[in-house]
N, CA, C and O atoms as a GROMACS GRO file, in nm:
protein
  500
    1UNK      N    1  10.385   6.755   8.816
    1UNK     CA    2  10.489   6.827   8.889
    1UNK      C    3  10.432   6.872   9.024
    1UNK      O    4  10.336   6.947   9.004
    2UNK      N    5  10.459   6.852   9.167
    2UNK     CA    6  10.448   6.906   9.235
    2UNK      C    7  10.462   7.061   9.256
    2UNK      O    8  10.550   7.135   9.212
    3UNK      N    9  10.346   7.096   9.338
    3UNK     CA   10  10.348   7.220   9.384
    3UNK      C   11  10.447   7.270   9.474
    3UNK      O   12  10.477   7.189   9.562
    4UNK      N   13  10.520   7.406   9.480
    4UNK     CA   14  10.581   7.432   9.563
    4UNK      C   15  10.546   7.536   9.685
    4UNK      O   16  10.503   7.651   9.668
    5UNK      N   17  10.571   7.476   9.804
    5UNK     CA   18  10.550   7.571   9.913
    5UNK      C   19  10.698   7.639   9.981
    5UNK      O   20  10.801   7.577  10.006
    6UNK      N   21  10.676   7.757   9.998
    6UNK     CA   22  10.829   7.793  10.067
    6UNK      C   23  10.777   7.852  10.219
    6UNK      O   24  10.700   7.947  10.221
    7UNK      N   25  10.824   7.789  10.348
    7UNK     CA   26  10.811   7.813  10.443
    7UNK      C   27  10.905   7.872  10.537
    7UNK      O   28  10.996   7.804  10.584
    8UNK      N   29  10.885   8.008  10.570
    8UNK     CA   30  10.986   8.106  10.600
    8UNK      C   31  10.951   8.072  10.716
    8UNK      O   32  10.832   8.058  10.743
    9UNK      N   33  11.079   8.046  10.833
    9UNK     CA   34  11.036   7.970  10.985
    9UNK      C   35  11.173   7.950  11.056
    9UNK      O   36  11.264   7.896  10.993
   10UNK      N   37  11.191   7.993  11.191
   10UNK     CA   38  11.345   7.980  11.265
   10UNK      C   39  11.286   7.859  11.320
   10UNK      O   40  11.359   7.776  11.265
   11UNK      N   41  11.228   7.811  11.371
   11UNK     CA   42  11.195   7.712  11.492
   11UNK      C   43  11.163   7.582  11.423
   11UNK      O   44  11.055   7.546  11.376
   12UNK      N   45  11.290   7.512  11.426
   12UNK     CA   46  11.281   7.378  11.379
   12UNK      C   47  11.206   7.268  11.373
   12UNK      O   48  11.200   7.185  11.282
   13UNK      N   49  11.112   7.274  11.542
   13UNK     CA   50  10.990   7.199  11.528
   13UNK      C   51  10.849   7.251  11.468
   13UNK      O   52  10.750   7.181  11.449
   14UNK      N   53  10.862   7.373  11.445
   14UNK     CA   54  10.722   7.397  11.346
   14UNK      C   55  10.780   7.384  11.271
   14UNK      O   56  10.719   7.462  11.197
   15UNK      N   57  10.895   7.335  11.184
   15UNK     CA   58  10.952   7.347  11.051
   15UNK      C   59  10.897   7.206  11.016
   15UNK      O   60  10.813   7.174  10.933
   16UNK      N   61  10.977   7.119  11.114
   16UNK     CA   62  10.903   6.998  11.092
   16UNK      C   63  10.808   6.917  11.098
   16UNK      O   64  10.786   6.804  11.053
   17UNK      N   65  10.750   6.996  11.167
   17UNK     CA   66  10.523   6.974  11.154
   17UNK      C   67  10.491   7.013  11.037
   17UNK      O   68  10.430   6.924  10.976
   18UNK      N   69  10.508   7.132  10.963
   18UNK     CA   70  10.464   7.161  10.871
   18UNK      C   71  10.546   7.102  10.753
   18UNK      O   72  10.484   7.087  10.647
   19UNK      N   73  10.680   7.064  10.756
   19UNK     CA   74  10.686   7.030  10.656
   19UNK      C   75  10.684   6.859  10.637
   19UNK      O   76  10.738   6.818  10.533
   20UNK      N   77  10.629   6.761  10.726
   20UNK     CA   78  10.566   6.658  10.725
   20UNK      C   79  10.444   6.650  10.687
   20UNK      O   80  10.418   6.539  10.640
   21UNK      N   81  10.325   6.750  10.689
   21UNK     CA   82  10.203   6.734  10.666
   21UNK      C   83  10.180   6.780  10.535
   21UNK      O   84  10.082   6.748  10.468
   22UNK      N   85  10.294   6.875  10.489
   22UNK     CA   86  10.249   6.919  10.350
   22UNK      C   87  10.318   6.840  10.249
   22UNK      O   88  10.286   6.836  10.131
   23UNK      N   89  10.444   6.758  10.321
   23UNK     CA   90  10.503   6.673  10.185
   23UNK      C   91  10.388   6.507  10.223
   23UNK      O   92  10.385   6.426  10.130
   24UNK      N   93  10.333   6.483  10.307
   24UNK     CA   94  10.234   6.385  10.285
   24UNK      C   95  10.146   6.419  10.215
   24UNK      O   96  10.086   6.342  10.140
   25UNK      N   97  10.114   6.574  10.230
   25UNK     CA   98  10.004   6.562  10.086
   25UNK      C   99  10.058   6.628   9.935
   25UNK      O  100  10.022   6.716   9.858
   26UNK      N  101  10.165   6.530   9.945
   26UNK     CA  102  10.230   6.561   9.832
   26UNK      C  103  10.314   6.705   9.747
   26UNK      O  104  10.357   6.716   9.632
   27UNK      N  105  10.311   6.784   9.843
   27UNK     CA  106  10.356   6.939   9.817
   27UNK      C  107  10.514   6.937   9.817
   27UNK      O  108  10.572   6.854   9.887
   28UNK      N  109  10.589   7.029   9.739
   28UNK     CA  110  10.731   6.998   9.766
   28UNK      C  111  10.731   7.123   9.878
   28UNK      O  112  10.654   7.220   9.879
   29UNK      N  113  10.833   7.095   9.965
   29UNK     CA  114  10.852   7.193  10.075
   29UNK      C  115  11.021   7.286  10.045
   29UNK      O  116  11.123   7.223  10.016
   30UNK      N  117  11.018   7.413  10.058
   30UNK     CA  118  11.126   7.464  10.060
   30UNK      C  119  11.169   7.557  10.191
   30UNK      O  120  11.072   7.624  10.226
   31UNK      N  121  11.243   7.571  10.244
   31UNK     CA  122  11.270   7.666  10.383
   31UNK      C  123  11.391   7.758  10.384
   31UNK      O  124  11.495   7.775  10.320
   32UNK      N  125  11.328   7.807  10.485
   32UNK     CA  126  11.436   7.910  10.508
   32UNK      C  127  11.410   7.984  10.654
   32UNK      O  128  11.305   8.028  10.702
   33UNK      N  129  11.543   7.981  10.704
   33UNK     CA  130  11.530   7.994  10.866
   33UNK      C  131  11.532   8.159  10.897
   33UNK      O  132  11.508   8.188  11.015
   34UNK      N  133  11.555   8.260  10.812
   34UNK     CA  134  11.523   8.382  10.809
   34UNK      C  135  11.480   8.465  10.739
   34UNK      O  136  11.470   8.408  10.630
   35UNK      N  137  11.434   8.597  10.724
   35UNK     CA  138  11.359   8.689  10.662
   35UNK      C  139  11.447   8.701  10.506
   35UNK      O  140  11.403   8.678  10.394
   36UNK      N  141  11.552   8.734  10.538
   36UNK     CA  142  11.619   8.737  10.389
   36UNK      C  143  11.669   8.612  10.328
   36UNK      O  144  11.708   8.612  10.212
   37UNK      N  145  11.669   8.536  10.380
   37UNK     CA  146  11.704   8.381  10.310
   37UNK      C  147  11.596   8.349  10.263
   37UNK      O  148  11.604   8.304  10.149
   38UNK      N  149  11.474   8.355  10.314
   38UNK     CA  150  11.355   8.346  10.243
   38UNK      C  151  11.323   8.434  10.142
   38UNK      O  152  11.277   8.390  10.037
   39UNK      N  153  11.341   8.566  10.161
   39UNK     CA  154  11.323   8.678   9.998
   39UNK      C  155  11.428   8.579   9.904
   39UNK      O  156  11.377   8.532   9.803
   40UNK      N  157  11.526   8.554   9.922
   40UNK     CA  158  11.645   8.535   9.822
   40UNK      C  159  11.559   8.382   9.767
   40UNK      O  160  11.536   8.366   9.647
   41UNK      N  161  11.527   8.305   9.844
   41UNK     CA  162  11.480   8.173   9.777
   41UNK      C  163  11.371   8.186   9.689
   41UNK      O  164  11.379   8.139   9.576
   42UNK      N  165  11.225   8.270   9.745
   42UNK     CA  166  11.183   8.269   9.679
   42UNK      C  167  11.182   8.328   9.525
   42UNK      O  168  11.125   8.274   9.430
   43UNK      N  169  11.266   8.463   9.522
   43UNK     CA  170  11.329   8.533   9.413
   43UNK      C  171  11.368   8.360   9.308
   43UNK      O  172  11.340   8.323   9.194
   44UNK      N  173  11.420   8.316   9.392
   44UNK     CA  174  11.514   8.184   9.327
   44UNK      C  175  11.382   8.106   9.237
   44UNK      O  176  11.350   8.108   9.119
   45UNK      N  177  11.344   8.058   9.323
   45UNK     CA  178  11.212   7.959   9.294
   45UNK      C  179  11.090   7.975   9.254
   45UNK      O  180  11.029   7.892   9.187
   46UNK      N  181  11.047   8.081   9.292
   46UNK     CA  182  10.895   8.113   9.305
   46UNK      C  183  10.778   8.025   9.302
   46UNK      O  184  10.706   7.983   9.211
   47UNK      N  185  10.783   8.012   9.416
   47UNK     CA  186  10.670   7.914   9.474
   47UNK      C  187  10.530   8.002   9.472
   47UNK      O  188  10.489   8.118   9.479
   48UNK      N  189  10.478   7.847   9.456
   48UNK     CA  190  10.348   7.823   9.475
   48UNK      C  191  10.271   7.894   9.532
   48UNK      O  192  10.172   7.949   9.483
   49UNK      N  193  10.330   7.904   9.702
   49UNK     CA  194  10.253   7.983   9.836
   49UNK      C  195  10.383   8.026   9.911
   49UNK      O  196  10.494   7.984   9.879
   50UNK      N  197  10.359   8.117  10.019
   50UNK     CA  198  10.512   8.150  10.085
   50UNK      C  199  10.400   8.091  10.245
   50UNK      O  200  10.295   8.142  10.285
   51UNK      N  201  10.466   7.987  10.295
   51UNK     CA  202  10.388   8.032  10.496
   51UNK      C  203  10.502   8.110  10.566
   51UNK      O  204  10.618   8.074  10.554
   52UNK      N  205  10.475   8.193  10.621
   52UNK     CA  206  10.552   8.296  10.651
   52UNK      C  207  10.533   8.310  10.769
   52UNK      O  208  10.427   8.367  10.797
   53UNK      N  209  10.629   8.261  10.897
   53UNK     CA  210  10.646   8.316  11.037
   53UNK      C  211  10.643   8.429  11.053
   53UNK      O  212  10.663   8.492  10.949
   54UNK      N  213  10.624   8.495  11.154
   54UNK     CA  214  10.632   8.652  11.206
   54UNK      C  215  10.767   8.699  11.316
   54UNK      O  216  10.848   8.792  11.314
   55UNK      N  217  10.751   8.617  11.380
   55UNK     CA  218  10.849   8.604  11.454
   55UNK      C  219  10.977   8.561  11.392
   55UNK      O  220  11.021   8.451  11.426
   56UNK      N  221  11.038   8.628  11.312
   56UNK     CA  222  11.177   8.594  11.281
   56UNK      C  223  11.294   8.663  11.377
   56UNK      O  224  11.284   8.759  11.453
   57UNK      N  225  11.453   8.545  11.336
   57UNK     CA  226  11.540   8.670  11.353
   57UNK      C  227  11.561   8.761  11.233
   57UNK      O  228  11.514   8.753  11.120
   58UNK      N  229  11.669   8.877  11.302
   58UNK     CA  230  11.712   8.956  11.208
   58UNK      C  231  11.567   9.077  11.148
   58UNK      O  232  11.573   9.197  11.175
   59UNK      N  233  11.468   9.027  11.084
   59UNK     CA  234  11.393   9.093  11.003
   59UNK      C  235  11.273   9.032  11.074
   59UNK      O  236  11.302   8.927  11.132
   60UNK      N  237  11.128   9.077  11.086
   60UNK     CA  238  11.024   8.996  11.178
   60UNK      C  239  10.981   8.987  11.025
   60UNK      O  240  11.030   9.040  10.925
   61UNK      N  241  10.845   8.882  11.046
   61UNK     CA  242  10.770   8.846  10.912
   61UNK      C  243  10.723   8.949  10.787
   61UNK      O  244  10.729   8.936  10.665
   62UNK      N  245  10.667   9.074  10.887
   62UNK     CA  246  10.554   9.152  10.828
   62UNK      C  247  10.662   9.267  10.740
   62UNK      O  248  10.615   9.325  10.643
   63UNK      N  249  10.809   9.293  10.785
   63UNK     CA  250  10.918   9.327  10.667
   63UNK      C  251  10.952   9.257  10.536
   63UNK      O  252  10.970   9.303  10.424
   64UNK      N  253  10.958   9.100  10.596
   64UNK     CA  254  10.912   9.022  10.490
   64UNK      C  255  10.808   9.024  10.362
   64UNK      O  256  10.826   9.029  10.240
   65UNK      N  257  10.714   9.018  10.428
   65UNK     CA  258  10.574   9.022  10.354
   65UNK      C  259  10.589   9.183  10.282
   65UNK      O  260  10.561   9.213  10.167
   66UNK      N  261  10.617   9.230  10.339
   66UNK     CA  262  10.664   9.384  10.254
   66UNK      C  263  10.753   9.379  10.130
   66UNK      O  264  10.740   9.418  10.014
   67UNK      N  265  10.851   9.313  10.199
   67UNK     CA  266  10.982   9.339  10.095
   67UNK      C  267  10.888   9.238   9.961
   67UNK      O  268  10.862   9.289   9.852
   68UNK      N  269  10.862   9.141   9.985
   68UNK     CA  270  10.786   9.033   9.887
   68UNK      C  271  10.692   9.170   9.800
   68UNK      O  272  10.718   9.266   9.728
   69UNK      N  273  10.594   9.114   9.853
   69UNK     CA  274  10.527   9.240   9.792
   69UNK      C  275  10.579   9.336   9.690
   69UNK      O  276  10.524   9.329   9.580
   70UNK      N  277  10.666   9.417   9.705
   70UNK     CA  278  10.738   9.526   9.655
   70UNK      C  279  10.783   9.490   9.531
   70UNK      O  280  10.766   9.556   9.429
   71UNK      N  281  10.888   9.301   9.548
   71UNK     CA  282  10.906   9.260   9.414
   71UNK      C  283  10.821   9.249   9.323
   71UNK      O  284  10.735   9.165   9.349
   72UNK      N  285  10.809   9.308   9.213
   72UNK     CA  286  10.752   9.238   9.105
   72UNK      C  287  10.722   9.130   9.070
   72UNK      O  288  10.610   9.082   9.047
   73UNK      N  289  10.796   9.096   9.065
   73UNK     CA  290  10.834   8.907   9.043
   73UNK      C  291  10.731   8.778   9.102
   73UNK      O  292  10.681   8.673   9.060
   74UNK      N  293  10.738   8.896   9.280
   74UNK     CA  294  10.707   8.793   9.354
   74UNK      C  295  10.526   8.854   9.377
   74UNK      O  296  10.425   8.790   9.405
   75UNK      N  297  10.540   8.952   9.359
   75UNK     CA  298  10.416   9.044   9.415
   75UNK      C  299  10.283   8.951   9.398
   75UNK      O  300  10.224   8.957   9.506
   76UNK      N  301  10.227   8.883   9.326
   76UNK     CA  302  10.122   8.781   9.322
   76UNK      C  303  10.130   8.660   9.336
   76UNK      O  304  10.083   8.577   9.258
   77UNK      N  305  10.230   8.624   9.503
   77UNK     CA  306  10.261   8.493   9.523
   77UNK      C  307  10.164   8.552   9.637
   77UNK      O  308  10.167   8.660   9.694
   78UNK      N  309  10.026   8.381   9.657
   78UNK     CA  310   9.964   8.415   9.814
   78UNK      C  311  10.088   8.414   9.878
   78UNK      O  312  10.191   8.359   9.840
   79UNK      N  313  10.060   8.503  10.015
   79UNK     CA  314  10.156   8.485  10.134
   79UNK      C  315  10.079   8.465  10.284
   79UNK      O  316   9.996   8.553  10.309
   80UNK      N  317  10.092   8.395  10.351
   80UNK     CA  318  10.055   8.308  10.435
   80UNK      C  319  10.110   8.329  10.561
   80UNK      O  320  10.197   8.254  10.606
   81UNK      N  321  10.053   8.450  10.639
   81UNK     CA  322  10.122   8.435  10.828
   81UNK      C  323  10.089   8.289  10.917
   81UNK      O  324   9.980   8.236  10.940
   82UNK      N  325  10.200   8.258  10.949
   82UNK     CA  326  10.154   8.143  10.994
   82UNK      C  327  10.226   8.153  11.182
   82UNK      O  328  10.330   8.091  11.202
   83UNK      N  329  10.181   8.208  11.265
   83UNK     CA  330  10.196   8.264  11.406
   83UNK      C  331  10.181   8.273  11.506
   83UNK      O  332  10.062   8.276  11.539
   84UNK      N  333  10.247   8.278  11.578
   84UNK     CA  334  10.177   8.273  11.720
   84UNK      C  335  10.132   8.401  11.808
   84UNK      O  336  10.125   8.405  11.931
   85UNK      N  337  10.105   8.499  11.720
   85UNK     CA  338  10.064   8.610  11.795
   85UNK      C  339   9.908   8.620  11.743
   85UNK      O  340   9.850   8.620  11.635
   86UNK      N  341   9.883   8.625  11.840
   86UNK     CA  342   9.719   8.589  11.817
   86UNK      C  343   9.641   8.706  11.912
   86UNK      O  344   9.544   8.690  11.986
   87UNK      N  345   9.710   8.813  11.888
   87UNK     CA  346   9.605   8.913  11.995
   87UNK      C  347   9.549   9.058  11.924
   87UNK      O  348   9.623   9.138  11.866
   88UNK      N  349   9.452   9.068  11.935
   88UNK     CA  350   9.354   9.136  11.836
   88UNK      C  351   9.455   9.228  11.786
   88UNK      O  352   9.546   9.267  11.858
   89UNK      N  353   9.442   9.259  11.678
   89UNK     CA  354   9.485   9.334  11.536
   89UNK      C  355   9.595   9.268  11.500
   89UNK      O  356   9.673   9.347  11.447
   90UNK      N  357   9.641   9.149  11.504
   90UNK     CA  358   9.792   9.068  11.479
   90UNK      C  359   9.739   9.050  11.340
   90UNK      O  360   9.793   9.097  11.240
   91UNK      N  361   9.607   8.965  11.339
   91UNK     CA  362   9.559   8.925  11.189
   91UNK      C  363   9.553   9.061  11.123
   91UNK      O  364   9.618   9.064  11.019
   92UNK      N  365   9.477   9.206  11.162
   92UNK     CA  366   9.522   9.288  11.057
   92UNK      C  367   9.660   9.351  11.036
   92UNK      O  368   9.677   9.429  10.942
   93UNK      N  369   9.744   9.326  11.106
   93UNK     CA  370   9.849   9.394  11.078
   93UNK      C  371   9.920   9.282  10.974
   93UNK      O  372   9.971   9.336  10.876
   94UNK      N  373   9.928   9.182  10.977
   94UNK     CA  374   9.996   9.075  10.901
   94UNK      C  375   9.952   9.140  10.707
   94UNK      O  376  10.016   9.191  10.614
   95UNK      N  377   9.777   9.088  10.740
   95UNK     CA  378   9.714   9.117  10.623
   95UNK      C  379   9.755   9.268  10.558
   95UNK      O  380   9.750   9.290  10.437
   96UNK      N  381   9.803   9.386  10.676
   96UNK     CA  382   9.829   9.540  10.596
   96UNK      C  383   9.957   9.534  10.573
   96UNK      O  384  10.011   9.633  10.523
   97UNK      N  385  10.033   9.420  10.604
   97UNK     CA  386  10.200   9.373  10.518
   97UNK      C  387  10.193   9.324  10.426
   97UNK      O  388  10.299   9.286  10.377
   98UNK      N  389  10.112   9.308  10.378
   98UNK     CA  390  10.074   9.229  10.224
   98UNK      C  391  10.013   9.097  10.265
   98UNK      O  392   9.918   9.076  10.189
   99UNK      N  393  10.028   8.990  10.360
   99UNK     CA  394   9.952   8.876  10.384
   99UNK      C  395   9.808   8.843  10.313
   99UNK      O  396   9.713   8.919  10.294
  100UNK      N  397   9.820   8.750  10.290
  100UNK     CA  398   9.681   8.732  10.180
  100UNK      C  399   9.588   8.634  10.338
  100UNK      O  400   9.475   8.665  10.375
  101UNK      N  401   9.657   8.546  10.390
  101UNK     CA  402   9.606   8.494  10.516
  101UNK      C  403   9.660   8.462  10.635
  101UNK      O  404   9.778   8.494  10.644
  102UNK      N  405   9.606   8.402  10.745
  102UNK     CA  406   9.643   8.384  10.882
  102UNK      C  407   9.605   8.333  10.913
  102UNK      O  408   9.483   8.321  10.903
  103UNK      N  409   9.724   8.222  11.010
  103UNK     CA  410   9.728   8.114  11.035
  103UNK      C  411   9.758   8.085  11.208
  103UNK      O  412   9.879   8.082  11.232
  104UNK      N  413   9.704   8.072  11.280
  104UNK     CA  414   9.754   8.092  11.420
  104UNK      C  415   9.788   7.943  11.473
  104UNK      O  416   9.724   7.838  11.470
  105UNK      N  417   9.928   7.983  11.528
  105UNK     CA  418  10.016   7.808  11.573
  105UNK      C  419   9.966   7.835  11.725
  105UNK      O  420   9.936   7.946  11.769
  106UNK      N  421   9.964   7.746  11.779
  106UNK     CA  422   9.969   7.581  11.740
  106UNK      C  423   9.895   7.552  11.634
  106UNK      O  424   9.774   7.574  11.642
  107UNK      N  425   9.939   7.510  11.540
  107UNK     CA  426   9.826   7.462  11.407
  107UNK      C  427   9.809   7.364  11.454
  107UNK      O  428   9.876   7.305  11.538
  108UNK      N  429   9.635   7.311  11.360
  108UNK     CA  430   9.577   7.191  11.387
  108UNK      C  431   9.642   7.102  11.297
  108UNK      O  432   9.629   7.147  11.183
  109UNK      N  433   9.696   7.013  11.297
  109UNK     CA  434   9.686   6.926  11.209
  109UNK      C  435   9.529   6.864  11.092
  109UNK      O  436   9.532   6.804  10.985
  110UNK      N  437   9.440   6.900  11.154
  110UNK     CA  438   9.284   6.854  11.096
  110UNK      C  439   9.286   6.904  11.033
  110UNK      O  440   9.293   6.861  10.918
  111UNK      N  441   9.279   7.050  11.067
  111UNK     CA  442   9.226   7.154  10.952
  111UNK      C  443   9.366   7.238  10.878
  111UNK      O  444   9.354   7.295  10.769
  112UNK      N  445   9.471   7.233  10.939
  112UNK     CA  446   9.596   7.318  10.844
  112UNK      C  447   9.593   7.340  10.696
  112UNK      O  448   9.603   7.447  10.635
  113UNK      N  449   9.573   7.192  10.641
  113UNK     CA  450   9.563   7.167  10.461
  113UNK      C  451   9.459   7.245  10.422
  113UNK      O  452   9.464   7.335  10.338
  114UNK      N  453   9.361   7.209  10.485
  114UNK     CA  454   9.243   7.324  10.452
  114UNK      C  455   9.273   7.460  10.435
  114UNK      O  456   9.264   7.522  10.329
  115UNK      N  457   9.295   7.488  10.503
  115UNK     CA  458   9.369   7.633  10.555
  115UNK      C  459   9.434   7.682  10.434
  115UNK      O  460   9.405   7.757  10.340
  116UNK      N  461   9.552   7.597  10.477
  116UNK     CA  462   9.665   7.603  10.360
  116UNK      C  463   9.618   7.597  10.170
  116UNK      O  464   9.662   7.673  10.085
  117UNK      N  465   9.571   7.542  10.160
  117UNK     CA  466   9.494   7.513  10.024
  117UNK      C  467   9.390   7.627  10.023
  117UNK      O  468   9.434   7.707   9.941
  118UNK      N  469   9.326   7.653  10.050
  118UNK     CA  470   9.198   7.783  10.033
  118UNK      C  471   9.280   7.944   9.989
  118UNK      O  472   9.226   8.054   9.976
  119UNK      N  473   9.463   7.897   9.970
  119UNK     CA  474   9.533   7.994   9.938
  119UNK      C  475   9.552   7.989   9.825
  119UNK      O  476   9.521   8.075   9.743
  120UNK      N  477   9.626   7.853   9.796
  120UNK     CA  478   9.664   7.838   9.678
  120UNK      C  479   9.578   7.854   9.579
  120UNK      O  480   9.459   7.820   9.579
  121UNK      N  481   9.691   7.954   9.417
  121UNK     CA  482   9.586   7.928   9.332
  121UNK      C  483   9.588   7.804   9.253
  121UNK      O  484   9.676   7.717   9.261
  122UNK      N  485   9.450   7.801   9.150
  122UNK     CA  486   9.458   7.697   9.086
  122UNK      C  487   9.542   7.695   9.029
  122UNK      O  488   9.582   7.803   8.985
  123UNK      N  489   9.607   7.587   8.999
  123UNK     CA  490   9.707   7.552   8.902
  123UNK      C  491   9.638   7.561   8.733
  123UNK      O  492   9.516   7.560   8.717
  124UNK      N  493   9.710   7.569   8.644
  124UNK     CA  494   9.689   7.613   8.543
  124UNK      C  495   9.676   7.457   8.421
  124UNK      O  496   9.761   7.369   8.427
  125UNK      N  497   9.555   7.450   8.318
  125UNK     CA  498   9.578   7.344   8.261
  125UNK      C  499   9.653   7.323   8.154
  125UNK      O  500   9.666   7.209   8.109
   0.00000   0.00000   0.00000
């Protein structure tokens, strides 16, 4: 069974960078173009990993990563900033929203999976 990733993201072309590189390496991809469409999916699904924009409408990421958190349900899903704010304390503020890591866009294509995978947990036998 494939793994699931849910990638919370407004901007259609990082939607589709990332979600080309992770369904080539075989990951199922799920989205959602805002802060609460993404709580509601993952509630739905519960994925694997959440990559989580910061820059949303409506709600920014790090409300996100809060509200996640808070659920039960969801509370021990890694969650994954994946962003373009890259100016000193962005990575700790992400991580004091609950973020388990950080990811600064432009992502590489080389190293992203890496990245991305050093989150996930093991799958179970």
């Amino acid at each position: 069974m494939k793994r699931k990733i849910l990638y919370i993201e407004d901007n259609e072309q990082n939607l589709y960078l990332v979600r080309f590189i992770l369904e080539k390496h075989g990951y199922e991809v799920l989205s959602a173009m805002d802060g609460q469409e993404g709580i509601d999916l993952a509630a739905a699904v519960k994925p694997d990993l959440i990559l989580l924009d910061i820059q949303l409408p409506l709600m920014d990421g790090y409300a996100v990563a809060r509200q996640l958190r808070a659920n039960p349900d969801l509370a021990g899903i890694p969650i994954v900033a994946v962003t373009s704010y890259a100016m000193a304390g962005d990575r700790d503020k992400a991580l004091a929203a609950g973020c388990n890591g950080y990811i600064e866009k432009p992502i590489n294509p080389d190293t992203f999976m890496q990245q991305v995978e050093s989150h996930l947990p093991v799958p179970a036998l």
